[in-house]
N, C-alpha and C positions, 0 to 999 in steps of 0.2 A: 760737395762743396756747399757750404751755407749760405744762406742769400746776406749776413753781414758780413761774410769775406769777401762777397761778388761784389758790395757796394762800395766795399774800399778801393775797389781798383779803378783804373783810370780808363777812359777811353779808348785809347789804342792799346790798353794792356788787356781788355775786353775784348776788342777783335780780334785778336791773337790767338786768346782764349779759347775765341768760340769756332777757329780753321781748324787751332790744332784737335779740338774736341769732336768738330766734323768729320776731321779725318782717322780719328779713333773709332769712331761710330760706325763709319764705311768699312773700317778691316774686321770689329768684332759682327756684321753682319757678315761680312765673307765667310765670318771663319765658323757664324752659327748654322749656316747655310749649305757651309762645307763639310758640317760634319766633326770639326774640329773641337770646336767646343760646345757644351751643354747649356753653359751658363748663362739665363738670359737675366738675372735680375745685374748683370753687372752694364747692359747693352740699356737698361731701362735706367738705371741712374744716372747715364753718361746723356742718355736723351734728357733727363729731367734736369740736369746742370746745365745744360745746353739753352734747355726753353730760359732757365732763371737768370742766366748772362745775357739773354737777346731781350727780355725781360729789362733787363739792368740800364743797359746799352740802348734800348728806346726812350728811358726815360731820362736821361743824361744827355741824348741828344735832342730831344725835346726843350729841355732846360737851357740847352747853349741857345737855340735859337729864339727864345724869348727875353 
């Protein structure tokens, strides 16, 4: 995800964003841990979309409260 798609979304379409991406993060280390799968550059982008939404999402909340 790019960080001018990240910036387009709204606040609560951000935290959403970043449970459900949480909760991808938690099954692909299950499943790299299990054996199941090999592939870690897909577990390394899903962290790096993650940091750029909470990223996004600090400074949005930043901004409402000044």
């Amino acid at each position: 995800m790019k960080i001018a798609d990240v910036r387009k979304l709204s606040t609560s379409e951000l935290a959403t964003q970043s449970t459900k991406l949480r909760d991808e993060i938690a099954e692909l280390r299950r499943r790299l841990y299990g054996g199941e799968t090999q592939n870690v550059r897909v577990l390394r982008s899903k962290r790096k979309d993650l940091a750029r939404i909470l990223t996004v999402l600090t400074e949005q909340l930043a901004k409402e409260k000044i």
